[in-house]
C-alpha positions as CSV (number, residue, x, y, z in Angstrom):
1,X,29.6,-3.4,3.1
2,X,28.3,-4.5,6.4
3,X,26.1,-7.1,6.9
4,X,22.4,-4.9,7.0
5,X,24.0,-3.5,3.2
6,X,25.1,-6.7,1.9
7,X,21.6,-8.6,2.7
8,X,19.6,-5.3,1.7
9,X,21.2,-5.6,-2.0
10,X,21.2,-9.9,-2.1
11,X,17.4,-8.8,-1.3
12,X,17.3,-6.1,-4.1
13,X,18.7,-8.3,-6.7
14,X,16.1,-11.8,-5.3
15,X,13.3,-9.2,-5.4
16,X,14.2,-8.1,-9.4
17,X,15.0,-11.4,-10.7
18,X,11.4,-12.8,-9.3
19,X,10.0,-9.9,-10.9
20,X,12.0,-10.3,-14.1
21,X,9.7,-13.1,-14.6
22,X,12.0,-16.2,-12.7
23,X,10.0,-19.0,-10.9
24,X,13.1,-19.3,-8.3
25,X,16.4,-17.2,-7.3
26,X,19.1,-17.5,-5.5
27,X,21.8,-15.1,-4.7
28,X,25.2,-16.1,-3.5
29,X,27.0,-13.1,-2.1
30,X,30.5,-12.3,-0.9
31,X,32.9,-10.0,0.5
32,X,36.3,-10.0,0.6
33,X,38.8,-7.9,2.2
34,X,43.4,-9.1,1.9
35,X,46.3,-7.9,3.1
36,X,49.6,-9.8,1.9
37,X,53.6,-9.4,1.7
38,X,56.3,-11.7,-0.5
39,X,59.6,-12.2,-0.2
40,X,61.0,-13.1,-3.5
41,X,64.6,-14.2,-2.9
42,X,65.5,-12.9,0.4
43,X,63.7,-9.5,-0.8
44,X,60.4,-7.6,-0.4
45,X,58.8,-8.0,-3.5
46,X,55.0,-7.1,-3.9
47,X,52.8,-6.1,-0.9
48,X,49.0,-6.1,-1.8
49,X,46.0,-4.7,0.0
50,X,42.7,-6.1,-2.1
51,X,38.8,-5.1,-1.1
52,X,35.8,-6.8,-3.7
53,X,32.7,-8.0,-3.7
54,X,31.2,-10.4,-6.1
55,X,27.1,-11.7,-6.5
56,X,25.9,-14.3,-8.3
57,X,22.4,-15.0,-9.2
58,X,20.7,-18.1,-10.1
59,X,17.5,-18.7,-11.9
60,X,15.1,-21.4,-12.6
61,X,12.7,-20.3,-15.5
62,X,10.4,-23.5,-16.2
63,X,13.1,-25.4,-15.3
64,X,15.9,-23.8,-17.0
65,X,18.8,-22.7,-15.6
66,X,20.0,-19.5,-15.9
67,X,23.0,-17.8,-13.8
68,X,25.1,-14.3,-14.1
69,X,27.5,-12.7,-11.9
70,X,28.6,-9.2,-10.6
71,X,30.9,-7.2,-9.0
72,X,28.5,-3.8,-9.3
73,X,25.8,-3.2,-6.7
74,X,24.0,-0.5,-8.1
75,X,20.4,-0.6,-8.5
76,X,20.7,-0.6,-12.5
77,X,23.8,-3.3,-12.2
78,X,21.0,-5.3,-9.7
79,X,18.2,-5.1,-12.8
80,X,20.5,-5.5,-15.6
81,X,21.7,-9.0,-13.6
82,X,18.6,-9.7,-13.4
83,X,17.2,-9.7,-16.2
84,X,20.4,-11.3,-18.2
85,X,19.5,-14.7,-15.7
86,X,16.3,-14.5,-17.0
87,X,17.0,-13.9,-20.7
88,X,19.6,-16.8,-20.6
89,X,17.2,-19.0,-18.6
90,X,14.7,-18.8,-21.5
91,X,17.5,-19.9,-24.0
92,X,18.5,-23.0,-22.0
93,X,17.3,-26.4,-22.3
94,X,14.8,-27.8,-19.3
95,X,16.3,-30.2,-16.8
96,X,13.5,-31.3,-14.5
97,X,16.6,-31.7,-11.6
98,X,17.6,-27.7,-11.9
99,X,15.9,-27.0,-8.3
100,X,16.6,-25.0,-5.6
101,X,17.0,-26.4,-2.2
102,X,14.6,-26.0,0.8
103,X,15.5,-24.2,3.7
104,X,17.1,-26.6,6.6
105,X,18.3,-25.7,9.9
106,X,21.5,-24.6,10.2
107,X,24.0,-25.8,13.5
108,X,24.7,-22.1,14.8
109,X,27.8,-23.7,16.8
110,X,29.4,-24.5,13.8
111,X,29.5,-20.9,11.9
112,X,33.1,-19.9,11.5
113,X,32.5,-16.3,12.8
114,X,31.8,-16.2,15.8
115,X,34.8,-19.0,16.5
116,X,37.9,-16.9,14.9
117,X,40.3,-14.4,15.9
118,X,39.5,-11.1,14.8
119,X,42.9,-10.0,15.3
120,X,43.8,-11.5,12.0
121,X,41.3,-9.3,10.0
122,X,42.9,-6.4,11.8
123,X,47.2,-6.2,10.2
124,X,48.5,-3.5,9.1
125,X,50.8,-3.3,6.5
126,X,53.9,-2.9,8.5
127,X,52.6,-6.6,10.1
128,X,52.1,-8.5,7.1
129,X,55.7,-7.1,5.8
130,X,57.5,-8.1,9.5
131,X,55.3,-12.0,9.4
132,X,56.5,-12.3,5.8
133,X,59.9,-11.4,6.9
134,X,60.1,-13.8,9.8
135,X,59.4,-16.7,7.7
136,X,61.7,-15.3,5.1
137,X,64.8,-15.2,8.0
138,X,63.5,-18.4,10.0
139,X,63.7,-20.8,6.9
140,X,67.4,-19.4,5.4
141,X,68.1,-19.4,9.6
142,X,68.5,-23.3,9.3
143,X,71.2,-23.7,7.0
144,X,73.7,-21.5,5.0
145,X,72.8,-23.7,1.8
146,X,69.6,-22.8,2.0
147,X,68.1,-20.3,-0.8
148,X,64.2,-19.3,0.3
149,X,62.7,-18.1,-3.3
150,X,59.7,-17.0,-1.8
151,X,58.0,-16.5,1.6
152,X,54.5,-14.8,1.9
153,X,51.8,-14.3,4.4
154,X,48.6,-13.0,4.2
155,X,45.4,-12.3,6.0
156,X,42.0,-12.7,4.4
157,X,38.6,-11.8,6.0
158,X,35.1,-11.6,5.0
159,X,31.6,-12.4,5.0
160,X,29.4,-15.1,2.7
161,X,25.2,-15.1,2.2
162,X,23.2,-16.9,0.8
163,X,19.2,-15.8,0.2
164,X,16.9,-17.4,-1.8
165,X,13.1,-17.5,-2.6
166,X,12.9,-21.0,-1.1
167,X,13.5,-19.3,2.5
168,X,17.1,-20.0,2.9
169,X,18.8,-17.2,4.1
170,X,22.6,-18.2,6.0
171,X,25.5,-15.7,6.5
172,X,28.4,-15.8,8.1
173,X,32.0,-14.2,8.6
174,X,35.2,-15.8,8.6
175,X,38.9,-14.2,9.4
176,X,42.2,-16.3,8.7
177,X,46.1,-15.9,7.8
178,X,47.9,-18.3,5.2
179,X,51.5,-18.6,4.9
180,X,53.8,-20.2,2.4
181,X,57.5,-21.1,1.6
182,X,59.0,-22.0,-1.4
183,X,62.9,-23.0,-1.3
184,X,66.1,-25.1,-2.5
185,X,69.1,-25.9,-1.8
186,X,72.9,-25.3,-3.2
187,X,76.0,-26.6,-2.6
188,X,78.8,-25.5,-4.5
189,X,77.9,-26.6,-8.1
190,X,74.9,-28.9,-7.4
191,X,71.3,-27.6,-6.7
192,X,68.9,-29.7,-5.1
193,X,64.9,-30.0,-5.6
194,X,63.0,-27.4,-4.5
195,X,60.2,-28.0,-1.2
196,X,56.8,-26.0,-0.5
197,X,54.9,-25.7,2.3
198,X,51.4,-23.9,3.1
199,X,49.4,-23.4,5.9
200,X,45.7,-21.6,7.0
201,X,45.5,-20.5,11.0
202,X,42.4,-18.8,12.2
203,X,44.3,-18.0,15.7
204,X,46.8,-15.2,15.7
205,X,48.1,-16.9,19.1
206,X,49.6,-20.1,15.9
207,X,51.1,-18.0,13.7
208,X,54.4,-18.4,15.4
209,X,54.7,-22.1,15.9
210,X,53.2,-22.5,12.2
211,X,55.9,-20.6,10.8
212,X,58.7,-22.1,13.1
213,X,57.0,-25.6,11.7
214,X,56.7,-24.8,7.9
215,X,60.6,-23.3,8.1
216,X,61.6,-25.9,9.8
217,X,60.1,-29.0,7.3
218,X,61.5,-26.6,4.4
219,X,64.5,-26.3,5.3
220,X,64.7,-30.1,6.0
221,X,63.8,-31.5,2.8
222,X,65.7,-29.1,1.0
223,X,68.6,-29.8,2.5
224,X,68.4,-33.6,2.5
225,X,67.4,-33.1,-1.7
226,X,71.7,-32.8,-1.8
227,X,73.8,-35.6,-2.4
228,X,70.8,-37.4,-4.6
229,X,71.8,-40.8,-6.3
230,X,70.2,-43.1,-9.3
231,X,67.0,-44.4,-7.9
232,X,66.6,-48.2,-8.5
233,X,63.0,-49.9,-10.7
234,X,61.0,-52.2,-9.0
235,X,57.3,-53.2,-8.1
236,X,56.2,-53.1,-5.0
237,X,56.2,-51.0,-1.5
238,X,56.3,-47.2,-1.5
239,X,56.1,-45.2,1.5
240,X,54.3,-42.1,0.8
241,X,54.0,-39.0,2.7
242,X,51.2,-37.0,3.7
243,X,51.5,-34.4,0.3
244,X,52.5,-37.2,-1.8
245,X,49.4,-39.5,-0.7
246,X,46.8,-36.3,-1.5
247,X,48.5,-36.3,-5.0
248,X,48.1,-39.7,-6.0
249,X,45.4,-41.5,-3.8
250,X,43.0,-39.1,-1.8
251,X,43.0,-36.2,-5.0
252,X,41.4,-39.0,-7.4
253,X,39.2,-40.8,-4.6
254,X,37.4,-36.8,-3.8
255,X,36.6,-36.5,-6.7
256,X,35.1,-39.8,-7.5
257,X,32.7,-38.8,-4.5
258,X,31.0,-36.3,-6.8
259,X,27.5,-37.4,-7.3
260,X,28.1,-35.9,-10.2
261,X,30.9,-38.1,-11.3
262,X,29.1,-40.9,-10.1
263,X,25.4,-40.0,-12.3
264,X,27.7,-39.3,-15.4
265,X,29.6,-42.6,-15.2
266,X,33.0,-40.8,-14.7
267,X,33.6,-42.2,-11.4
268,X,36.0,-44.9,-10.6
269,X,33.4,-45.6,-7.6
270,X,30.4,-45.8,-9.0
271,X,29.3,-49.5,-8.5
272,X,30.9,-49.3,-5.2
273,X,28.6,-48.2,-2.8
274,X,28.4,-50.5,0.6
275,X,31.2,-52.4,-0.7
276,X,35.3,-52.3,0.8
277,X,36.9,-50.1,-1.4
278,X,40.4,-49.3,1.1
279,X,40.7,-52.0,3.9
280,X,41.2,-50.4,7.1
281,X,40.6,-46.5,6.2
282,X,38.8,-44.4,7.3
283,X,37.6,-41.3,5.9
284,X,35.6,-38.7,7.3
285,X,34.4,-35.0,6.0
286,X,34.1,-32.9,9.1
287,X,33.3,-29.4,8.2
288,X,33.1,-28.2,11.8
289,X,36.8,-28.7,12.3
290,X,38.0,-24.9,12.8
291,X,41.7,-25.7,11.9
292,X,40.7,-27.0,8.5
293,X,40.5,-24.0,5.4
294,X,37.3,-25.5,4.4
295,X,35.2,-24.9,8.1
296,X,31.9,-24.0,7.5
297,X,28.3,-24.2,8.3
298,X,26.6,-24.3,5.2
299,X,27.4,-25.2,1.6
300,X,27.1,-23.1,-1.2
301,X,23.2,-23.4,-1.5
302,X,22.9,-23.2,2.3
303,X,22.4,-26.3,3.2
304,X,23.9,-27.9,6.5
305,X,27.3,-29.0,6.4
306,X,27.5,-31.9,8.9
307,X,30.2,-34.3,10.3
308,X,29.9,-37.2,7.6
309,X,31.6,-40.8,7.6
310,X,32.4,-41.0,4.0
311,X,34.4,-44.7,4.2
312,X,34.1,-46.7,7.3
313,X,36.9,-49.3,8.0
314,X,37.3,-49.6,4.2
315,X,33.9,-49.3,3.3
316,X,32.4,-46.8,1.2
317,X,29.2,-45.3,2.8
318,X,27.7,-42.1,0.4
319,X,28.6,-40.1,-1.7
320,X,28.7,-36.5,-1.9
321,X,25.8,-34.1,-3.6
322,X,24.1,-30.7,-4.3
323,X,20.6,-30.0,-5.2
324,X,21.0,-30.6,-8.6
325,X,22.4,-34.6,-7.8
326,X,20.1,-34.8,-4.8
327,X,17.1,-34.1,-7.5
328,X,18.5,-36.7,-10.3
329,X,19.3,-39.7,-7.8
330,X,15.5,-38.4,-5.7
331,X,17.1,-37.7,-2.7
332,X,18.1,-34.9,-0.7
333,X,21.9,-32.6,-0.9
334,X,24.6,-33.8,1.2
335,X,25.2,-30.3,2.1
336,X,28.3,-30.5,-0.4
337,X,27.7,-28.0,-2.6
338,X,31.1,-26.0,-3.5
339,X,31.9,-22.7,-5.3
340,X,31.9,-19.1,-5.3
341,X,30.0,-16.4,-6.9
342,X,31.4,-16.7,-10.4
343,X,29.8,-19.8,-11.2
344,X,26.9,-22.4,-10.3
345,X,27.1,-24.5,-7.5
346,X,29.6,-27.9,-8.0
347,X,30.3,-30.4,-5.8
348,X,33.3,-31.6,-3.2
349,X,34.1,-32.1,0.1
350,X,34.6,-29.3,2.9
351,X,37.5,-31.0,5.5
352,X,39.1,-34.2,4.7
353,X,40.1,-36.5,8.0
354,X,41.5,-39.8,6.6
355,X,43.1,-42.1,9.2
356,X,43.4,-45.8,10.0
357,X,40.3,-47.3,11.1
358,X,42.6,-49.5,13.3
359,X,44.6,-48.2,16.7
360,X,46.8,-51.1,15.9
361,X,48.4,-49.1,12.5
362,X,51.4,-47.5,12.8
363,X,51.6,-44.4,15.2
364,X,54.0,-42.4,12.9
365,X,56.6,-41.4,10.5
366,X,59.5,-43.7,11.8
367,X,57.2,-46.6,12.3
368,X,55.8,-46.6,8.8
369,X,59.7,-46.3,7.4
370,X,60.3,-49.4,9.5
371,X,57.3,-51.0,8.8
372,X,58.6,-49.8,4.7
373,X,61.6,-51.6,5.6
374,X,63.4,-51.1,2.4
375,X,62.2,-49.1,-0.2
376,X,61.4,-45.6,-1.8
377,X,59.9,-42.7,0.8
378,X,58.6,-39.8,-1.4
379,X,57.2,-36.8,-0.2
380,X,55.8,-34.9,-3.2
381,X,54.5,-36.5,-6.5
382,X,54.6,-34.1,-9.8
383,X,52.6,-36.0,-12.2
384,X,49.3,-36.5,-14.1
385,X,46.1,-38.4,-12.1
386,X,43.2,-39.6,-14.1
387,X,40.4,-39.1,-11.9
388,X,38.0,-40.8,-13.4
389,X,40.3,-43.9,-14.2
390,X,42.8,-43.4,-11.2
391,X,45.5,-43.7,-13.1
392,X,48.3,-41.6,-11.7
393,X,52.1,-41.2,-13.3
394,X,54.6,-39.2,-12.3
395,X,57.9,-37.9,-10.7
396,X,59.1,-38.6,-7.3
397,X,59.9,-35.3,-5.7
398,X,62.1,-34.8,-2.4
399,X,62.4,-38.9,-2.7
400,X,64.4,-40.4,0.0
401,X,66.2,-44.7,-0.4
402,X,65.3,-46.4,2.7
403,X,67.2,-49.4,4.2
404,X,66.4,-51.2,7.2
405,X,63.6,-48.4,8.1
406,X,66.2,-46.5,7.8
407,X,66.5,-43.1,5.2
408,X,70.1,-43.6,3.6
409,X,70.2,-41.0,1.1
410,X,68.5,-38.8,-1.4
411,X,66.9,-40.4,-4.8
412,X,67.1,-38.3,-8.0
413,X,63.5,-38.4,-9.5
414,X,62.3,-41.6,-10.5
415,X,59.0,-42.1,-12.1
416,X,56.0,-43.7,-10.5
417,X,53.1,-45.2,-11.7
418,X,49.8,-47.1,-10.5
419,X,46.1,-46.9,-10.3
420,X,45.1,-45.4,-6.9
421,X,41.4,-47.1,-6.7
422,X,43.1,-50.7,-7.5
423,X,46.0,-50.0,-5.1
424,X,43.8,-48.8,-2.5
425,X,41.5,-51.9,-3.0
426,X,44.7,-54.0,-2.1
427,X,44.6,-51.8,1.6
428,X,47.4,-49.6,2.4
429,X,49.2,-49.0,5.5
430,X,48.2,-45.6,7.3
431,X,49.7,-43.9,10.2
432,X,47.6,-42.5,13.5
433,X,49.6,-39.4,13.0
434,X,48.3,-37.0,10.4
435,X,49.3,-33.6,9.2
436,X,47.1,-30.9,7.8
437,X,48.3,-30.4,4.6
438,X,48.0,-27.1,3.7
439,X,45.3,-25.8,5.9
440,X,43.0,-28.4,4.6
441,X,42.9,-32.1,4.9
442,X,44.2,-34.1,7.7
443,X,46.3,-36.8,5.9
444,X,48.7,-39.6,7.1
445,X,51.6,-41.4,6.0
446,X,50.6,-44.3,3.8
447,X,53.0,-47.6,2.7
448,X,51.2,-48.8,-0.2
449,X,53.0,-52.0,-1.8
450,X,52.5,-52.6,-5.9
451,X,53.3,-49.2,-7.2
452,X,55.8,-49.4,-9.9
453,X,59.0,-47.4,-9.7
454,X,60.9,-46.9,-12.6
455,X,64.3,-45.6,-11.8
456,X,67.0,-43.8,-14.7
């Protein structure tokens, strides 16, 4: 469908459910068009072209809720939606906060669109087999012991609207690739832990140097997972890196921005608005960053998605709603309503920056292992994290002993545990350099002293 069809039947379906007897609609639109390859094992395995569209409608009824989704855009599918909102409207309980946003102004710099490459909308299938096959040969490239058990790439494009009878109306178009590697290592009789990496490009010009870069890092840590020893137990410093810090730390403290969380008393934050809640971080949610997955320039109800400090050197300074958060705490959304067109709207963050608030910390890697001085390095966590509590436990993955700032060897997994709002309370050491981790959030290095390390 092109744009004129898809806002012609998000139109249709408004224009039924209003007459269905709803007080207020809104219909959340999307297309979707995919191309991907895999290599499983050094071979082609699955190739997949997909092509959908999905709609979801949202009622208010007296102030009940009512919502239904399809993937059918014929006039009957349209009235049969329709009316199923309404039905399960009348069924629901009233909640004075189920409301549908105003229409606000939207930044027309910041839609995705008109800022992407439309070259990566455009592969064939050939292209998406000879990208997949690249990374494939570029990652086992690096070393002989080296087994990739899967290397993929794919390129997504689409389109997104969002109509409703309080006048917003916001579309936009978005075009990107994503690639990731999965591998381990073997030498002779001993295997060592496997490594990931992901990444999202919306330049075709990247695609090269990304998957150089992912092979590259891959390859590395799978390589130095040989030769693993006992790790040793203490309490104390841990140097984490950019994936293992989202696990643990930033993974818990997201969600606790959820107004949500907050108004339900599931929040680990909750009481801590204006106070320091991570000495010398800084966290910002900057949606208009076109390198980061979650670029946009609207939310899921079509509100503004602005540039937001979210903790400013250590203190926290809002947190994050929708309309239906905005309404309960009497204030208006953050413009941080998430989701698709399967469900209502929730509630998170679009693009992640966290950094040191000072230019003093340490600039990168190597200077936060010296400033570790001795100590466990770990670069993925595989674990359990409470978010409401922040309790995290869990198994150090591609761990590394350091000595003197210096790595000495590979750890076999060793368990780690520790409450991420308390240990980031005590202020953790971040690098200036950060990586995007997966196409999403820009994360640094972080030393963080009192975690407990239990070894075997």
């Amino acid at each position: 469908m092109n744009r004129q069809e898809l806002e012609e039947r998000a139109e249709a379906l408004l224009s039924r459910a209003l007459d269905a007897g709803a007080d207020a609609a809104e219909v959340f639109a999307t297309e979707r068009r995919s191309l991907s390859a895999k290599f499983e094992k050094g071979d082609l395995g699955q190739v997949q072209s997909d092509e959908g569209r999905s709609v979801g409608l949202r009622v208010i009824v007296d102030g009940r809720l009512g919502f239904t989704s399809t993937n059918q855009t014929s006039d009957a599918s349209l009235s049969a939606a329709a009316a199923e909102a309404v039905a399960i409207a009348r069924t629901s309980p009233p909640d004075e906060a189920n409301v549908l946003p105003d229409a606000s102004e939207i930044d027309s710099a910041l839609l995705v669109g008109p800022r992407v490459d439309g070259a990566l909308s455009g592969w064939s299938i050939e292209a998406a087999v000879e990208h997949a096959a690249e990374l494939n040969r570029r990652a086992a490239a690096h070393d002989p012991r080296l087994s990739v058990d899967r290397a993929s790439v794919s390129s997504i494009a689409g389109s997104t609207l969002v109509l409703s009878s309080r006048g917003v109306r916001a579309y936009d178009e978005d075009a990107a690739a994503t690639l990731s590697l999965m591998a381990l290592a073997t030498d002779g009789d001993e295997t060592g832990g496997f490594d990931y990496r992901g990444a999202v490009l919306r330049r075709a010009a990247d695609l090269d140097e990304e998957s150089a870069r992912i092979a590259r890092e891959v390859a590395d840590a799978c390589v130095g997972n040989l030769g693993a020893k006992p790790g040793k137990s203490y309490v104390g410093p841990v140097l984490f890196a950019p994936a293992a810090f989202a696990t643990a730390f930033v993974g818990p403290f997201a969600s606790a921005l959820s107004g949500l969380a907050v108004q339900r008393q599931r929040s680990g934050l909750a009481d801590k608005l204006g106070e320091i809640v991570a000495p010398g971080v800084r966290i910002v949610d900057d949606p208009g960053d076109l390198q980061a997955a979650g670029a946009c320039a609207f939310d899921r109800e079509g509100q503004p998605a602005q540039r937001r400090s979210l903790v400013e050197d250590g203190v926290l300074t809002t947190f994050l709603h929708n309309a239906y958060t905005g309404a309960v705490g009497g204030h208006p959304s953050t413009g941080h309503a998430s989701g698709g067109a399967r469900s209502t709207p929730g509630i998170g963050a679009h693009a992640l920056d966290v950094a040191p608030a000072s230019d003093a910390a340490p600039a990168d890697e190597s200077a936060a292992l010296a400033a570790l001085g001795t100590g466990l390095y770990v670069q993925r966590l595989s674990g359990s994290v409470d978010a409401a509590s922040g309790d995290f436990s869990g198994a150090a993955k591609s761990a590394r002993w350091v000595e003197n700032g210096q790595v000495v060897g590979a750890v076999q997994e060793v368990m780690l545990s520790g409450n991420a709002f308390e240990l980031l309370a005590a202020g953790p050491t971040l690098t200036r350099e950060r990586v995007r981790l997966g196409g999403s959030s820009q994360l640094p290095w972080a030393l963080v002293d009192g975690v407990s390390v239990t070894g075997a």
